[in-house]
C-alpha positions in Angstrom: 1.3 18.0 36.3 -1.3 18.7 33.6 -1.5 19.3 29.9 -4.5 21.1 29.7 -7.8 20.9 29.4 -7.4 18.0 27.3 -6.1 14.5 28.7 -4.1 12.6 26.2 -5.4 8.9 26.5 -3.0 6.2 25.3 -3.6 2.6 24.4 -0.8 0.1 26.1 -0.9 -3.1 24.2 1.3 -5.5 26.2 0.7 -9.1 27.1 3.1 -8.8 30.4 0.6 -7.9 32.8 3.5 -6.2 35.6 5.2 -4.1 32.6 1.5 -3.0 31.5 1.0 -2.2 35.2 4.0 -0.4 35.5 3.7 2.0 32.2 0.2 2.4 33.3 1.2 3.9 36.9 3.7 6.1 35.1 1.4 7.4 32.2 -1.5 7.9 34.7 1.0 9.9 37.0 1.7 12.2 34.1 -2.0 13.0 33.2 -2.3 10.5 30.9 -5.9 8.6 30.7 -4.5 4.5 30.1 -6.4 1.9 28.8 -4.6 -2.1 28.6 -4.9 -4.8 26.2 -3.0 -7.4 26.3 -4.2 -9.8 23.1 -3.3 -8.3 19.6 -6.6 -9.6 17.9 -8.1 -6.9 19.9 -6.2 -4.1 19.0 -8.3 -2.9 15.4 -11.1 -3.2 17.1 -10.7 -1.5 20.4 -9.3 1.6 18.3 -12.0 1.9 15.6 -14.6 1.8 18.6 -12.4 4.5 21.1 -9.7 6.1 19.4 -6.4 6.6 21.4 -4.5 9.7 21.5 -1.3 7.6 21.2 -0.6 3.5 21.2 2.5 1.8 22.9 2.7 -1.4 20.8 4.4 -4.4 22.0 5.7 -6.3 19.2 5.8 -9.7 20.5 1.9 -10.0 20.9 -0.2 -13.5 21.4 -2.4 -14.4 18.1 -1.1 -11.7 15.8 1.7 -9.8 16.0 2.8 -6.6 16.9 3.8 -5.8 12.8 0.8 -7.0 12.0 -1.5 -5.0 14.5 0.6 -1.9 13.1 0.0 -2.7 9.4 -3.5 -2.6 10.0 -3.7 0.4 12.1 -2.0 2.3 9.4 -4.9 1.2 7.1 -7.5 3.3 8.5 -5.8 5.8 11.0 -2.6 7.7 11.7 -2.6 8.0 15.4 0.9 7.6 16.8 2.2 4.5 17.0 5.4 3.6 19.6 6.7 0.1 19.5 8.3 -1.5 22.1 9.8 -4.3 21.7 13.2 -7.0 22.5 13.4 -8.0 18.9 16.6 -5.6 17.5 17.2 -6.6 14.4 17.3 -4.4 11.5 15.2 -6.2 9.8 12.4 -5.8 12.2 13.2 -2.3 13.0 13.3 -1.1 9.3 9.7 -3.6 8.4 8.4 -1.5 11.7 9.4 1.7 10.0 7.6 1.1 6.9 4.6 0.3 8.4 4.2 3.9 9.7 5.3 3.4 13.4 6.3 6.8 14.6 9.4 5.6 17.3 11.0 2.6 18.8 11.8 2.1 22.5 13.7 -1.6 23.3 13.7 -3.3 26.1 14.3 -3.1 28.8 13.4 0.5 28.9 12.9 2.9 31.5 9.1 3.8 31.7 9.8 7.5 32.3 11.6 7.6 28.7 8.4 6.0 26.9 6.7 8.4 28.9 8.4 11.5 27.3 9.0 9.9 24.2 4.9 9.9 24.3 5.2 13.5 25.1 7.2 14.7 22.2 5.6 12.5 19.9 2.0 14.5 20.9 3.6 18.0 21.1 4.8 16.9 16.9 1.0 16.3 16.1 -0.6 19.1 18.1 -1.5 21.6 15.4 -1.0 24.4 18.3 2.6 23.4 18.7 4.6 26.6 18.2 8.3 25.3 20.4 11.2 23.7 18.9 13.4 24.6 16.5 11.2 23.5 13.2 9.5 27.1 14.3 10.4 28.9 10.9 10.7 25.7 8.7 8.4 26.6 5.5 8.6 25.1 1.5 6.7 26.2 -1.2 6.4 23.2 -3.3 4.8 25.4 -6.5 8.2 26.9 -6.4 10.8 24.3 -4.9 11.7 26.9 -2.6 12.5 26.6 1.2 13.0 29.3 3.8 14.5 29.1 7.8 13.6 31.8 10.0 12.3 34.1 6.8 15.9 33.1 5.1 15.9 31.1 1.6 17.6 28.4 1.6 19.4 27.3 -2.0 18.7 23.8 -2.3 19.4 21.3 -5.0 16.3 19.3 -6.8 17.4 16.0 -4.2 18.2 18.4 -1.2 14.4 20.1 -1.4 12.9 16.6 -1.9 14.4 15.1 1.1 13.5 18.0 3.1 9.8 18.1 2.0 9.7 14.5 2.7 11.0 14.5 6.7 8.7 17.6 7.0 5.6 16.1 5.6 6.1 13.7 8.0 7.3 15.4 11.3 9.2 13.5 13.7 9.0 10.3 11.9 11.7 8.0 11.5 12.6 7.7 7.5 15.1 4.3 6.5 17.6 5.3 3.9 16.0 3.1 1.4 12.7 5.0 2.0 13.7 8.5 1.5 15.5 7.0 -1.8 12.3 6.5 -3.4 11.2 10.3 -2.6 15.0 11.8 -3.8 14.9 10.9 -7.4 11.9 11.2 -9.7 13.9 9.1 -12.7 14.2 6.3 -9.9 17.7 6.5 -11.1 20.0 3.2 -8.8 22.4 4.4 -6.5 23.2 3.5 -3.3 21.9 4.5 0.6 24.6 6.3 1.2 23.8 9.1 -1.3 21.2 9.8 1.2 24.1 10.5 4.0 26.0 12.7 1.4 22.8 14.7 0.9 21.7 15.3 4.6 25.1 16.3 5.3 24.3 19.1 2.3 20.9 20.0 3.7 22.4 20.5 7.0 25.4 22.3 6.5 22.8 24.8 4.5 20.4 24.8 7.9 23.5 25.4 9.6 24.2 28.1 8.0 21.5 30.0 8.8 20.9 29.0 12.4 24.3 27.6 13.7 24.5 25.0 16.5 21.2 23.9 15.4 20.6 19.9 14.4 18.0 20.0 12.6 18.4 16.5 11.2 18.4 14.1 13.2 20.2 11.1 12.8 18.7 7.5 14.5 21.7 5.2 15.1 21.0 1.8 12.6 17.8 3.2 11.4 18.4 6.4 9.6 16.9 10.0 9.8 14.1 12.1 11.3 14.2 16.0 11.9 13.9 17.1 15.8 12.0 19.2 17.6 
């Protein structure tokens, strides 16, 4: 199997040397070009000097933490970050979020999944990528208009915001509490679930115009990203 002329080469930052081995195998037997560190100091540096098409993060990292690597990735490059990692808790899951990782795989985890979880995360940042069911999905911020499939789509002031924000950012996971601060420019208080009460708006509009469709998807204990 081959993705083109182009081999996507990914980073595996993992200090288990037989997991590392094993992603490796599986990435290298989908056309992938693998490179393996296994010290989190080493990360920044390894990246500034040959950047990855993609970096599967361990979080529980020798000398600096998986977070931390993260945090300073995001201060000088947006390549795709998956984290994989034991650690469950919200709290980790939500801090992981806001540091700009783009997905989450737990262990244990199959390495076929992180493989194709790699794979859709790629096809989202091709600028080529013409698939999926975001084909159609345009807003015209000068107007606060949106269209699907050439179809307006009458959205409130909160609605078009939320939308804008999950497409500026395609495929990436948004917390409720971060799509709060794009909803409201008054930073009015009111709670996370006014985010629920508005996707389930924004959808039944999408809906509407291409039915069966979910275009919103929702991530179980983390909160909202729209699919491809």
């Amino acid at each position: 199997m081959t993705h083109g002329p182009i081999t996507p080469r990914v980073l595996i930052v993992e200090d288990e040397p037989k997991l590392a081995a094993v992603l490796r195998d599986y990435f290298n037997a989908s056309s992938f070009q693998t490179r393996w560190i296994e010290d989190g100091r080493q990360v920044v540096e390894t990246v500034k000097a040959d950047p990855p098409d993609l970096i599967v993060l361990d979080l529980m990292l020798p000398h600096k933490d998986g977070l931390t690597v993260c945090r300073e990735l995001r201060a000088f490059t947006n390549v795709p970050v998956v984290i994989a990692t034991a650690r469950v808790e919200e709290i980790d899951r939500l801090l992981g979020l806001e540091l700009g990782a783009d997905d989450y795989i737990c262990k244990p985890f199959s390495p076929r999944e992180v493989v194709a979880r790699a794979k859709a995360i790629l096809r989202r940042a091709s600028p080529g990528a013409s698939t999926g069911p975001m084909l159609g999905l345009a807003i015209d911020e000068s107007r606060y208009e949106a269209t699907l499939d050439g179809v307006s789509l009458d959205l409130t002031p909160a609605e078009f915001r939320l939308l804008r924000t999950l497409l500026g950012s395609l495929g990436r996971v948004f917390s409720r509490a971060q799509l709060l601060d794009h909803l409201y420019e008054d930073h009015r208080v009111v709670t996370d679930r006014a985010v629920d009460s508005h996707v389930k708006n924004l959808r039944r509009k999408l809906q509407q115009i291409r039915s069966g469709s979910e275009i919103i998807e929702s991530v179980y204990g983390i909160g909202y990203r729209l699919a491809l």
